[in-house]
Structure formats: C-alpha cells, structure tokens
VOGU-3710 file (C-alpha; in Angstrom, 3 decimals, decimal comma):
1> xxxxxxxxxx> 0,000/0,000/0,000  1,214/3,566/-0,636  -0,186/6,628/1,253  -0,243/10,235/0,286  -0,051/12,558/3,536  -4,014/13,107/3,888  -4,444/9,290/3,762  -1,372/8,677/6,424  -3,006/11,146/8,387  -6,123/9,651/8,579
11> xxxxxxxxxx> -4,801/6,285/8,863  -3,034/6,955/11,935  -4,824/9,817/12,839  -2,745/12,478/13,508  -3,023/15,835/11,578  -1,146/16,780/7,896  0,723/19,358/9,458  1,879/16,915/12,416  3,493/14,538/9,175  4,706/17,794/7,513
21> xxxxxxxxxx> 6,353/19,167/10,258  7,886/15,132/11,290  9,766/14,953/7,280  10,621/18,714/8,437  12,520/17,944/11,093  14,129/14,895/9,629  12,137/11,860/11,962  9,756/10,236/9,051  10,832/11,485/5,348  7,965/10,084/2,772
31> xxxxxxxxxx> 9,513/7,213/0,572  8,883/9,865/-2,271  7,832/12,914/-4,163  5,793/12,034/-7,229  5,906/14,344/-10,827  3,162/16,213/-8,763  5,311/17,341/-5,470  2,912/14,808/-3,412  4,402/12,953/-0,337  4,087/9,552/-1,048
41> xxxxxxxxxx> 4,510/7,256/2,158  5,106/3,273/2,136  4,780/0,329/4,176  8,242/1,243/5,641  6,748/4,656/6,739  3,616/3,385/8,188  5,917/1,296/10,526  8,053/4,206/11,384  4,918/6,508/12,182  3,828/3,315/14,305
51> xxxxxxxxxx> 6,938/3,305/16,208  6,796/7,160/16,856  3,148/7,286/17,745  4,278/4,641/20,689  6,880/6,453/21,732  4,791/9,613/22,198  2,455/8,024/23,844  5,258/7,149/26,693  6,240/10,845/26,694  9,765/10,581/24,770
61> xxxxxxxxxx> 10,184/13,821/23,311  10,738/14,151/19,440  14,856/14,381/19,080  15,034/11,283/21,447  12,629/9,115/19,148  14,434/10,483/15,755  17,779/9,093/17,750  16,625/5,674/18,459  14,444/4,804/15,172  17,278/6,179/13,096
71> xxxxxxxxxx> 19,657/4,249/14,733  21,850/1,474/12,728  21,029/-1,189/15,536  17,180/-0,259/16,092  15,197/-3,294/17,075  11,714/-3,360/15,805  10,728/-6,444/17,520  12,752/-5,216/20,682  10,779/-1,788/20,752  7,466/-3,250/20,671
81> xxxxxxxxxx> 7,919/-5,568/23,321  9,308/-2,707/25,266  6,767/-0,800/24,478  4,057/-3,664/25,903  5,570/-4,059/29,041  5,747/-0,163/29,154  1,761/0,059/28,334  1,229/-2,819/30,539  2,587/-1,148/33,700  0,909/1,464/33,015
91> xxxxxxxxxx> -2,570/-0,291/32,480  -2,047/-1,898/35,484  -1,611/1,750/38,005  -4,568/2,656/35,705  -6,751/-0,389/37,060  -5,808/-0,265/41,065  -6,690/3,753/40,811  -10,292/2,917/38,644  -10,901/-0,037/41,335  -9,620/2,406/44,322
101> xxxxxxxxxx> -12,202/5,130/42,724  -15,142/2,353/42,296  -15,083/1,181/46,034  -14,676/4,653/47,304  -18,017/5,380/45,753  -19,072/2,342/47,099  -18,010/3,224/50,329  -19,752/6,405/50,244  -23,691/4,955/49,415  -23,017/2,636/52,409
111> xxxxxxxxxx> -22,647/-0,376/49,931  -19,223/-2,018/51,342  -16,743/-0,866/53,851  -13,206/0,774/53,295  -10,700/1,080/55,756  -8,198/4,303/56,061  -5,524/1,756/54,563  -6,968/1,391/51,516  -8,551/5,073/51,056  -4,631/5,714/51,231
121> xxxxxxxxxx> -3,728/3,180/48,721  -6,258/5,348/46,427  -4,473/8,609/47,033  -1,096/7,119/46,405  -2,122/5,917/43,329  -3,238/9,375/42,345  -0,348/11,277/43,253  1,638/8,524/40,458  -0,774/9,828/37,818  -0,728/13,377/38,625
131> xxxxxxxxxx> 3,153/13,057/38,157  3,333/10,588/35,527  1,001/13,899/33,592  2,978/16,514/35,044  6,603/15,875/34,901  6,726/11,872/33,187  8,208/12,759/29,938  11,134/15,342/31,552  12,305/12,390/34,107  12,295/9,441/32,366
141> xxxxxxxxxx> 14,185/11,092/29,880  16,812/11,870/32,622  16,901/8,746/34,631  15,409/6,279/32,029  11,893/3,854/32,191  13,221/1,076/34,473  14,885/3,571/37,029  11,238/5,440/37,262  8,853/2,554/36,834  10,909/1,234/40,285
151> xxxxxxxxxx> 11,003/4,610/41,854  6,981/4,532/41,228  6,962/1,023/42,815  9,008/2,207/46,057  6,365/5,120/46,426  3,064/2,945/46,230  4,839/0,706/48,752  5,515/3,248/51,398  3,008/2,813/54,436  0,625/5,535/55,857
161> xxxxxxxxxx> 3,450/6,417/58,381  6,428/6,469/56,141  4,408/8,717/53,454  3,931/11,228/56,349  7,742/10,480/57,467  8,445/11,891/53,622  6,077/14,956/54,059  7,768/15,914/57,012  11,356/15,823/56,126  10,276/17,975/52,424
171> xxxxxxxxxx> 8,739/20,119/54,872  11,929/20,602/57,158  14,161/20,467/53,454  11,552/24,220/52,651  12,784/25,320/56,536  16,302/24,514/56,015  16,544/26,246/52,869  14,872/29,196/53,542  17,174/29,369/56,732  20,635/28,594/54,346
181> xxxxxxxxxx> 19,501/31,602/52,190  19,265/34,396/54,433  22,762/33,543/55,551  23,497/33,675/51,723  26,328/30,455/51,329  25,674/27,649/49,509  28,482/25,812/50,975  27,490/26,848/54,621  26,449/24,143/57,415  22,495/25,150/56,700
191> xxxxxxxxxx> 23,338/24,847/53,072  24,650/21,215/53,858  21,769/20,311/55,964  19,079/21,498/53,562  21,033/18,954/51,073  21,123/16,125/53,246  17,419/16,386/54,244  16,784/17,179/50,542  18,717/13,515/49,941  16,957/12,023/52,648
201> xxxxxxxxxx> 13,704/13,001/51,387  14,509/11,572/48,176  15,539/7,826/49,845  11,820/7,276/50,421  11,453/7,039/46,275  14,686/5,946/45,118  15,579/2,788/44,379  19,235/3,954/45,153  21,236/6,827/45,776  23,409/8,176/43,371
211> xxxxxxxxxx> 25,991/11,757/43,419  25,196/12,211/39,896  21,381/11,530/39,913  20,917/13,968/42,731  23,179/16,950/40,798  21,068/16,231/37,756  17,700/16,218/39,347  19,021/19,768/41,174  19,617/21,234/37,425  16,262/20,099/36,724
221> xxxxxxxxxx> 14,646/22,489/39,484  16,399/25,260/37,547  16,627/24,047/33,823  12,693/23,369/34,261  10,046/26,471/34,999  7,244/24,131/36,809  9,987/22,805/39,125  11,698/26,190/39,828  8,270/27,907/40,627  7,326/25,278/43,029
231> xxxxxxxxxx> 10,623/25,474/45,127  10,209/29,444/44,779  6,690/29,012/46,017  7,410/26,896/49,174  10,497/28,688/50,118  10,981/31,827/48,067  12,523/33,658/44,975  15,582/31,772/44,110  14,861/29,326/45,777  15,558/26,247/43,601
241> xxxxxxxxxx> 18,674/27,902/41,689  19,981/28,335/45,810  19,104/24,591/46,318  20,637/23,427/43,008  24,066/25,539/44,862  23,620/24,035/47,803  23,106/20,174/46,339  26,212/20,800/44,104  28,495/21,794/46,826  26,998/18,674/49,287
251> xxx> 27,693/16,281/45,917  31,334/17,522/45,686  32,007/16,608/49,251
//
C-alpha cells in the first residue's frame, strides 16, 4: 500500500501538518515525491509513524525518538515488546486507581466498607498519575523507564506512616533552605543540611542513591520552569537555583 499525507493522516490519525512538520525535522521522510510534489509514504513509513506514535504516547520527546528509530542497531521487535511491558505497567496503576475510585463510591452509598488503609492506597495511586502527567516525559528522559517505573513502585509501597515520614522531612528540606539563604552560602552548614534532608527526602522514592542523579535532578529544578516555581513558592525567589548551589556543593564533598 502507498499513502499520500491526507491518507497517512487519517490512517493513523494524527493531523497533515503533524506529518509535515515530522519529514521537516528529519524523523519520518515520505519514501517519495511524485511528478506532482505529493508525499508519497510506504509500508516502511507506516511502521516508522507506528513506532513514533508509541513512543509519544510514553512521553519521549521528538529528538530522542528520531535518535533511536534512526539508529543502525534499532530493534523493531525489541521496541514493541518494550513498548508492551511499558503500556502494561501502566494499564495496570490505571486499574488499582479505577478499582480504588469504584469502592470509594461504594463506600460512600453505604454499599461495602473501606478502611483508612486502603482510602490511602487510592491517594497514592493518584499522586503517580498526577506526576506521571505533570513531569513523566522530563524524568524518564533523565533517569530512564526502568529507574522510574521502580522509583513509582518504592512510592506505592511506602506505608501511611512512612508517606507522612516523607512529608515531614520535604517540609523541614523548605525550613532549612529558607534558613541557608538568608545567611546567603551555599556551601554553609544550613546549606549542607538542607542537602542532606533534601537527599533524605529523596531515599523514600529511590531505588538507590546516586551523586550524579541527585546533581542532575538539582539542574532540573532550575533548567525546568514548573519545578523552579514550586521550590520558589514553598520557600521563596531563588529558591531552587539556591538549592541546586547548595546540592552541588553537598555532591562535591
């Protein structure tokens, strides 16, 4: 089968200017341009576009795709099953949060009963989606899918007690700081400690700790807007670029 770009696009259904702007940018070229300067697309093509639409659809951002599916050693085969087991973790956070949601309504018109563990269990599992939305595509670009997917695993496991242990140490990491910056040194003792909670706070989620991962999640808080405003907002202005100091003076050490 051959494709021009308005029956691509409706094949896969994404927009002409989404296929336009992909041979652009040099991540799906058609196979062609006939005598009348249409795009002509091939079985090859639809593949590609099949690869990239999966890869969107796990948040990898555009040069990362065009880097792997242009790559000499790119595994078809390999990338769908990846992708599976990808889709498959994800359907399965998806089900415990729709059968969390279903029983709380339950719970509510008296039909079964649902004990504080479990309402927990339910919030957990929204906090993973509201993140996985929010910030999924930025950190598993950083840290990659299996060092996330276990990082997620770590946080659903964390008991009632431990998940207010974590709130209370990012709460005393927002005190710390805000102390650390009114004396004005990032490589100061309240500097240090603000670090060291801001490490410890981090232990509850991480598989393991690393010097490197927690310099390059610092950068984040300042490379990323969302990230800085939040640290500004819970501590004040400058807050994460002041943090960022402080974590890259506590990862020297």
């Amino acid at each position: 089968m051959i494709y021009t770009v308005q029956k691509l696009a409706e094949l896969a259904g994404v927009s002409k200017r989404t296929l336009r702007y992909y041979d652009q940018i040099g991540l799906l070229h058609p196979a062609e341009i006939n005598a009348s300067g249409y795009r002509i697309y091939t079985e090859k093509e639809v593949d590609l576009l099949q690869q990239i639409l999966f890869y969107r659809e796990l948040g990898v951002d555009l040069d990362t795709i065009k880097s792997i599916i242009h790559s000499p050693g790119f595994d078809r085969e390999k990338a769908l099953k990846e992708h599976r087991d990808s889709l498959l973790e994800k359907q399965e956070r998806i089900r415990r949060l729709l059968g969390n949601v279903e029983k709380s309504i339950q719970a509510l018109e008296g039909k079964v009963q649902m004990t504080d563990s479990e309402k927990f269990t339910g919030f957990k599992e929204k906090l993973l989606a509201e993140n996985e939305s929010a910030y999924g595509e930025e950190i598993r670009e950083a840290y990659g899918e299996e060092t996330v997917e276990a990082s997620y695993q770590k946080f659903h496991g964390l008991s009632e007690e431990q998940y207010k242990q974590m709130e209370e140490v990012e709460q005393r990491v927002f005190e710390t700081l805000r102390k650390a910056m009114k004396e004005g040194d990032s490589a100061g003792q309240a500097a240090m400690r603000a670090a060291g909670l801001h490490r410890e706070w981090l232990s509850f989620t991480w598989p393991a700790y690393s010097k490197e991962a927690h310099a390059g999640l610092a950068e984040m808080y300042v490379q990323d807007e969302r990230f800085t405003a939040y640290y500004e907002n819970k501590a004040g202005k400058g807050a994460a670029q002041f943090l960022r100091d402080c974590i890259e003076q506590y990862t020297k050490s």
